[in-house]
C-alpha positions in Angstrom: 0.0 0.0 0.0 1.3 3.6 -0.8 0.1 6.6 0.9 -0.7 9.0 -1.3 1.1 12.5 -1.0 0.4 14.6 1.6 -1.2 18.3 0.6 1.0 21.0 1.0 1.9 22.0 4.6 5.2 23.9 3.8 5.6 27.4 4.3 3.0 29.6 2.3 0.3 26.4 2.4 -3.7 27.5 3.4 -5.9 25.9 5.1 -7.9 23.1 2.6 -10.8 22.6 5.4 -13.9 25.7 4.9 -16.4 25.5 7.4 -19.2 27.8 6.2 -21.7 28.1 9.4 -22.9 31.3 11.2 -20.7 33.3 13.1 -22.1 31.9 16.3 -20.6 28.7 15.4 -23.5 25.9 14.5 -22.4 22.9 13.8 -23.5 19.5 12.4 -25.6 17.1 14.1 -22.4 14.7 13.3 -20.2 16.7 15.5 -22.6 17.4 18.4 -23.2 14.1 19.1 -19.1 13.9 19.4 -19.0 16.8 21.0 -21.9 17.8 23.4 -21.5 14.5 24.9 -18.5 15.2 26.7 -21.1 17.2 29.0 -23.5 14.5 30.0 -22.5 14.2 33.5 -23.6 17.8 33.7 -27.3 16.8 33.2 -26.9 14.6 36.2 -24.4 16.4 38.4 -25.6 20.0 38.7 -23.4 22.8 39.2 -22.2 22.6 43.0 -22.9 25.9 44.6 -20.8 28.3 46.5 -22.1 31.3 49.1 -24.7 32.9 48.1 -26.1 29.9 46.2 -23.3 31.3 43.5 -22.0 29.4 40.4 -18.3 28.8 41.1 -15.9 31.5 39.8 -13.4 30.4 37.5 -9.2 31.0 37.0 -7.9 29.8 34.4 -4.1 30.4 34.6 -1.9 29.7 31.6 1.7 30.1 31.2 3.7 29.9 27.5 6.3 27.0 26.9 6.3 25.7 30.7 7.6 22.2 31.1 6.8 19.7 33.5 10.0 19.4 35.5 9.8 23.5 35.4 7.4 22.7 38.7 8.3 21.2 42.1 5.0 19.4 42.0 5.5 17.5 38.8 8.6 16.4 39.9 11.1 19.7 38.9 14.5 19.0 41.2 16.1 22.3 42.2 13.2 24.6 41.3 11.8 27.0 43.3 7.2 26.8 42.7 6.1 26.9 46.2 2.7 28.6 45.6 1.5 26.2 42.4 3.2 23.8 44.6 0.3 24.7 47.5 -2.3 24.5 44.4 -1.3 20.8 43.6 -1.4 19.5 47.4 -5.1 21.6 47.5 -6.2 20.0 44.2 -6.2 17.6 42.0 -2.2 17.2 40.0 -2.8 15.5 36.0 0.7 13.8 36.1 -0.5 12.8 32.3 -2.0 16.1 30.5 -1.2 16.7 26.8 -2.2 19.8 24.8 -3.7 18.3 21.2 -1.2 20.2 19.3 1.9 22.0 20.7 1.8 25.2 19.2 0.5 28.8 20.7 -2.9 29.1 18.9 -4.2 25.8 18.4 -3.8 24.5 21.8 -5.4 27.6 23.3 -7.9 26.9 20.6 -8.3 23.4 21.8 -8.8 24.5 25.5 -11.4 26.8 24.6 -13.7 24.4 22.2 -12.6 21.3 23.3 -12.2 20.1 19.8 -9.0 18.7 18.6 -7.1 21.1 15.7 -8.8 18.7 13.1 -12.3 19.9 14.2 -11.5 23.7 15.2 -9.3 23.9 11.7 -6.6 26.1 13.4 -3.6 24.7 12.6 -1.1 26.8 12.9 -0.5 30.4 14.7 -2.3 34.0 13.4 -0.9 37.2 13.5 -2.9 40.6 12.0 0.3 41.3 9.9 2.5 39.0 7.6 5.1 37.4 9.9 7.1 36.0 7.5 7.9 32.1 6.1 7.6 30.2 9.4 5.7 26.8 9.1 4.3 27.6 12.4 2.4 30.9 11.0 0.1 31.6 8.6 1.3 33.5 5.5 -2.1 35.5 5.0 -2.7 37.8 8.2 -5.4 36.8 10.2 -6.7 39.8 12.4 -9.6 37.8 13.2 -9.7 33.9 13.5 -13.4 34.0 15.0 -14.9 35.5 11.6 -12.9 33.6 9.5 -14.9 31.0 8.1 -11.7 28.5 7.7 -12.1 28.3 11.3 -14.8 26.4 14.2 -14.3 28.9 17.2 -17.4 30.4 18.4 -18.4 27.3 20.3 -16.3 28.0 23.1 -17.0 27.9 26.9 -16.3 31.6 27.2 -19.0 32.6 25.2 -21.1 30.3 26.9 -19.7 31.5 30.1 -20.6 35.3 28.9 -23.7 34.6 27.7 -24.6 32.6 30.9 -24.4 35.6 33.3 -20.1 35.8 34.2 -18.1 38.8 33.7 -15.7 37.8 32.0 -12.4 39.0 31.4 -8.6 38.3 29.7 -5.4 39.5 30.8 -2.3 38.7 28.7 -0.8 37.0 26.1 -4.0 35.7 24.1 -2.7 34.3 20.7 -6.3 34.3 18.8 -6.3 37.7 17.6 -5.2 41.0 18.5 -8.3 42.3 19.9 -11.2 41.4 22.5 -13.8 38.8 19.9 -16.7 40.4 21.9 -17.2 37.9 24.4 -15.1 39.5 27.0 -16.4 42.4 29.3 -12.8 43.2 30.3 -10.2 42.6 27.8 -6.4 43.6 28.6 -4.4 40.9 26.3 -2.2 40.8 23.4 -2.0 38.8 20.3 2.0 38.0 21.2 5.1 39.1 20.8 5.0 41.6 23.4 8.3 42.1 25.2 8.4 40.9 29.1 9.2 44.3 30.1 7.6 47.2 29.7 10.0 49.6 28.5 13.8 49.1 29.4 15.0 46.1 31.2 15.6 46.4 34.7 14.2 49.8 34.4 11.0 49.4 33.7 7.9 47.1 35.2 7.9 43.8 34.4 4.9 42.5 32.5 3.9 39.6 34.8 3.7 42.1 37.0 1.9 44.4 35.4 -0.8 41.3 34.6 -0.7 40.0 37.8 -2.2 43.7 39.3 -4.6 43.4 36.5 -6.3 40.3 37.2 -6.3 41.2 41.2 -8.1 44.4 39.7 -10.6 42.5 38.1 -11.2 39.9 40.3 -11.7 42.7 43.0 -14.3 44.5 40.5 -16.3 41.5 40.4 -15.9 39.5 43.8 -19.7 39.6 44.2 -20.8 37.9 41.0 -19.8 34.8 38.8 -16.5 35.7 37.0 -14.3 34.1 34.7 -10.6 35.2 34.2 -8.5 34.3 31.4 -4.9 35.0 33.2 -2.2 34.3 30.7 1.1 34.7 31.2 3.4 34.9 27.6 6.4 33.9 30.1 8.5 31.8 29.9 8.6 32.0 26.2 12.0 33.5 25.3 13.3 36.4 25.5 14.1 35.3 29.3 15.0 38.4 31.2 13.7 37.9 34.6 13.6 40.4 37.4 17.5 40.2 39.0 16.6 39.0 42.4 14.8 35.7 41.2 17.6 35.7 38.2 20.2 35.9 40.9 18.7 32.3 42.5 19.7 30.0 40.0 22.9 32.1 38.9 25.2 29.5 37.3 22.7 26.7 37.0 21.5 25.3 34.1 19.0 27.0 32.2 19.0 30.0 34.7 17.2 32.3 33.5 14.2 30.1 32.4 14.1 28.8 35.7 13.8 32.1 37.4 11.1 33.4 35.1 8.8 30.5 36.1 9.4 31.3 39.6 8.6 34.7 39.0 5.6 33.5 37.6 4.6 31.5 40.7 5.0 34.3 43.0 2.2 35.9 40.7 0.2 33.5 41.3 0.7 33.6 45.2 -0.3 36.8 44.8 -3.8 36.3 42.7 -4.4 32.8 45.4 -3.8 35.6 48.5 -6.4 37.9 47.2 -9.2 35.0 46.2 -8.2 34.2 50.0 -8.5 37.9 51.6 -12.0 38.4 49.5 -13.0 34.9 51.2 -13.7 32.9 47.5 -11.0 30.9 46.9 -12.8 27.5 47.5 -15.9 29.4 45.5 -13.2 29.5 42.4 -12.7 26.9 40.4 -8.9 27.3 39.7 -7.2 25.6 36.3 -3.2 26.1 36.2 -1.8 24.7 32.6 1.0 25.7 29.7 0.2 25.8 26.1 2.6 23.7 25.7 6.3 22.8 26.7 9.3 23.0 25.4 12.4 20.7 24.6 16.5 21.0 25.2 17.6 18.7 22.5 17.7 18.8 19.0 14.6 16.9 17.7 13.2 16.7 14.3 10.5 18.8 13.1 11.6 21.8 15.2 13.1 25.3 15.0 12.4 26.8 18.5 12.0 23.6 20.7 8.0 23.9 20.1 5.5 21.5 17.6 6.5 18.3 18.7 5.0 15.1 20.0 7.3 14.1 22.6 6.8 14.0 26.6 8.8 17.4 27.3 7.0 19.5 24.8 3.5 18.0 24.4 3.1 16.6 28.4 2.3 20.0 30.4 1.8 21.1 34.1 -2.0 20.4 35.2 -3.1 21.7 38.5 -7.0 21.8 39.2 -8.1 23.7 42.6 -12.3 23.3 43.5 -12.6 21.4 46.5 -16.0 20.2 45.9 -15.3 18.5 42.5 -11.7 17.5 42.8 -9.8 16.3 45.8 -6.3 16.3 46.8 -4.7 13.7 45.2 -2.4 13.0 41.5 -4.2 11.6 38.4 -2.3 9.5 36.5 -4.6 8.8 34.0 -3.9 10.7 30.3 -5.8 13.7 29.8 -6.2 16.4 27.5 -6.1 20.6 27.8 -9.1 19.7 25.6 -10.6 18.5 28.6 -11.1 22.2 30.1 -14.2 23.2 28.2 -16.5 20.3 29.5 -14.6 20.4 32.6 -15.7 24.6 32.9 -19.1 24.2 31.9 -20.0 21.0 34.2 -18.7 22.8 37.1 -20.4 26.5 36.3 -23.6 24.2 35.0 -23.8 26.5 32.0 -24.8 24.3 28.8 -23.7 24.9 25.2 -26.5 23.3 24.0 -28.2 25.0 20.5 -31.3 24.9 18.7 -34.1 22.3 19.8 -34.2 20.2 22.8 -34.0 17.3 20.6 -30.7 17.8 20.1 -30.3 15.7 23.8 -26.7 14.4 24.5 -24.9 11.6 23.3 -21.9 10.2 25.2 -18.3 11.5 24.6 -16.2 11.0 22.2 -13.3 13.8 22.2 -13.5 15.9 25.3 -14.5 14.9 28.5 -15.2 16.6 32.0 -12.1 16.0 34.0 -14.5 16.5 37.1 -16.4 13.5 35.7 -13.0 11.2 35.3 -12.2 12.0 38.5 -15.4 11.3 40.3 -15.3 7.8 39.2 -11.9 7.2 41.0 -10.0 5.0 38.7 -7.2 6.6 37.4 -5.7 4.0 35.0 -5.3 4.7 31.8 -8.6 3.6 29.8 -8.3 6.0 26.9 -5.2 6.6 24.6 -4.3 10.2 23.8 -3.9 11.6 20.3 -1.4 14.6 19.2 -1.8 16.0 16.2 1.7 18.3 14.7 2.9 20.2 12.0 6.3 20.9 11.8 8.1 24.2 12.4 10.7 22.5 9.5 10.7 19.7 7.7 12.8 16.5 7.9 15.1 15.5 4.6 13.3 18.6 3.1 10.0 17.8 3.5 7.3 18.7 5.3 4.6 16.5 6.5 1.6 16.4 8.8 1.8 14.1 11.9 -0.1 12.1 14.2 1.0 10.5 17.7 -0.9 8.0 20.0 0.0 8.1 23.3 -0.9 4.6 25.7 0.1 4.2 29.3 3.2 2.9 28.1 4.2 3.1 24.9 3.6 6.4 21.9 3.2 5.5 18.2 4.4 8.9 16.4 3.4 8.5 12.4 3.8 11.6 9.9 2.7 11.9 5.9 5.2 13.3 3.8 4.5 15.7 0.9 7.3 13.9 -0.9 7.7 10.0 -0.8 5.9 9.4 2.7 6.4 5.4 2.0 10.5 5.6 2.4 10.0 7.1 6.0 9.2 4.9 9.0 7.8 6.0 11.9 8.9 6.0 15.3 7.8 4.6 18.6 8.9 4.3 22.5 8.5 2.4 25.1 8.0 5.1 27.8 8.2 2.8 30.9 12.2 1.9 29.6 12.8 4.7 27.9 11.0 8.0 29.3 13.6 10.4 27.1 12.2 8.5 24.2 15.8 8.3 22.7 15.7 4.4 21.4 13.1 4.5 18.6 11.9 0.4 18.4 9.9 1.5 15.8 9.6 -1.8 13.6 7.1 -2.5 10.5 4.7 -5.0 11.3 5.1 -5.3 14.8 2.9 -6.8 17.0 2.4 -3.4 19.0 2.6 -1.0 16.5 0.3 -2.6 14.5 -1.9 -2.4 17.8 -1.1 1.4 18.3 -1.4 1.9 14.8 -5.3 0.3 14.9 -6.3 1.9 17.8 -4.9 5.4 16.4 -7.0 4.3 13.3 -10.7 3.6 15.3 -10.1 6.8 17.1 -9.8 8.6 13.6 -13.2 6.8 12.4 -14.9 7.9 15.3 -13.6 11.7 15.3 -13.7 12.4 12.0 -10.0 12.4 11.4 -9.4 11.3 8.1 -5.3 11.4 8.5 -5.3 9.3 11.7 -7.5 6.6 10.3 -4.8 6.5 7.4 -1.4 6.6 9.3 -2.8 4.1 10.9 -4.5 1.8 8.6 -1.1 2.1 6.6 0.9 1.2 9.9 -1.3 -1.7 11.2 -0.9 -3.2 7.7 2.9 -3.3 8.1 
């Protein structure tokens, strides 16, 4: 069997996929019954009051290119997190979270519509101005991916949120346009690109900072109603600068300065968990820490700026969920997506997405799924695989490609289609139990468990709608 060649995906490619619908985002009656499932335990679980007889509030705190072992919690030796550190041993700590794609835009597109970049049809960062040939970035600017029909947005859990009653609001770097889309009441972000300080280094304010005051603002604006705050920190995405007192901490150790900057980052969020504390609504605030993805220190193929790849240090990112009346104190091992936010959000605020007729119902899930409903059931083995979906920042041998990766509890199947001669390239996988740095690639055609990977990457491509998945893997599991 030969795959055929891949569509273009190179520098200058546009998107193939149109998606027509209204502005506000209807869908088909295929995709609901994938997607509006992932809410069904909100039908039977209603939302779980706070005082007053409030909805919860909800943080959703984001930083850019954080790895795992950049947080004591997760494991990070010689790092200094103590206040996320005080979130994870509150909450609930997703040893095993993954964004869908590891790249700005479409994972932040991913946490807001719980849809995997093959649904939402963002694939690739936007910017209002050219920014030049970079695989990673659209050629065309894009000042507005919410009215661009190429893209399935408007279905996200802030609108819903809005819509529902919550001020809403969004401080930092936001990556889906330069402006507010008009479902936030307070909108102080950025597109990216902004510099981490103000003005001059070391003699100016640092941003973080600068955000940090702005969501403690906001949250004090609105301490007696339902709020939502989307608190995003561009940090630690280079350039690293960090303030010279947390800089001086890690002098001469590896990686300094990035270090420092995510403890920086944690003291601002020390300082956003004192104030929920002195306005008495922490424990009313449903409280989501997560990266957009991580980053990685080798030299790995696919990759300009250590970003758009599947492997553990770049797509595996921090998970911290705070709401003591939906998730306990304890580590999930289980994988789970940033997808997973949306439902998660809108079971725990009891705001529905539902549209149109009551006929609609819902279905069971497919994609997305409430992590508040995984983790009510108490079994945290791994009873769904998780699927990656990348495209380069540069190609490998000169070509670019399009790539899927199945992650199991133990082992990842990483399979990518060529524009030029896929069938002379083999794929990769690893056996993650003996080889967590995924250096020794036992990648081998025909294989007992990559054919298995390789079918079950195929089903869950039948059942989402993924056309490339079901064919990397039908052309895998056939050796």
């Amino acid at each position: 069997m030969r795959l055929r060649p891949a569509p273009p995906v190179g520098p200058g490619a546009r998107p193939t996929r149109l998606r027509c619908g209204r502005v506000f985002g209807i869908v088909s009656q295929m995709q609901r019954r994938q997607f509006l499932g992932s809410l069904s335990a909100a039908a039977a679980v209603p939302a779980l009051r706070g005082q007053g007889g409030r909805p919860p509030n909800v943080l959703l705190i984001l930083f850019d290119k954080c790895r795992t072992d950049a947080i004591g919690a997760h494991g990070g030796q010689g790092v200094s997190t103590p206040h996320l550190d005080a979130l994870a041993r509150e909450g609930t700590l997703f040893t095993h979270a993954y964004t869908p794609q590891a790249l700005c835009g479409p994972a932040r597109a991913s946490m807001l519509t719980g849809k995997y970049p093959h649904q939402h049809g963002l694939r690739r960062n936007v910017y209002p101005v050219s920014r030049g040939a970079s695989n990673s970035t659209y050629r065309d600017p894009i000042p507005d991916p919410f009215r661009d029909p190429r893209f399935d947005l408007w279905d996200n859990f802030v609108f819903y949120l809005n819509n529902g009653g919550y001020a809403t609001g969004c401080v930092g770097k936001w990556h889906l346009g330069p402006g507010n889309p008009g479902f936030f009441d307070y909108f102080k972000g950025f597109n990216s690109l902004l510099r981490h300080w103000v003005g001059a280094p070391h003699q100016s304010r640092y941003r973080p900072d600068v955000h940090t005051d702005d969501a403690i603002r906001f949250i004090e604006q609105n301490a007696r109603q339902p709020w939502f705050l989307y608190q995003s920190y561009y940090a630690p995405h280079e350039p690293l600068d960090p303030p010279r007192d947390f800089a001086a901490k890690f002098a001469g150790r590896e990686h300094a300065d990035y270090h420092a900057t995510v403890s920086h980052l944690d003291h601002c969020v020390g300082r956003t968990i004192a104030a929920l504390r002195r306005l008495s609504i922490l424990d009313d605030t449903l409280v989501i820490f997560t990266a957009d993805h991580g980053r990685t220190w080798m030299d790995r193929p696919g990759s300009a700026e250590g970003i758009a790849l599947p492997y553990e240090e770049v797509s595996c990112v921090p998970m911290i969920v705070r709401y003591p009346r939906l998730f306990p104190a304890r580590r999930w091992g289980a994988g789970v997506t940033t997808a997973d936010i949306m439902p998660t959000v809108l079971e725990a605020t009891g705001v529905t997405h539902e549209q149109g007729p009551p006929s609609f119902g819902l279905s069971p899930a497919v994609q997305a799924r409430s992590l508040a409903a995984e983790v009510r059931g108490g079994d945290d083995s791994w009873r769904r695989p998780v699927i990656l979906q990348n495209i380069p920042q540069r190609g490998i041998d000169g070509s670019y490609f399009d790539e899927r990766a199945i992650r199991t509890e133990r082992h990842k199947l990483i399979l990518r289609k060529f524009d030029v001669r896929p069938e002379l390239r083999p794929g990769e996988m690893y056996d993650l139990a003996q080889d967590p740095g995924e250096t020794r690639n036992l990648y081998r055609a025909g294989s007992l468990e990559v054919r298995s990977l390789a079918g079950q990457l195929a089903e869950w491509g039948r059942a989402n709608g993924d056309a490339l998945s079901v064919e990397l893997g039908e052309f895998a599991a056939r050796g």
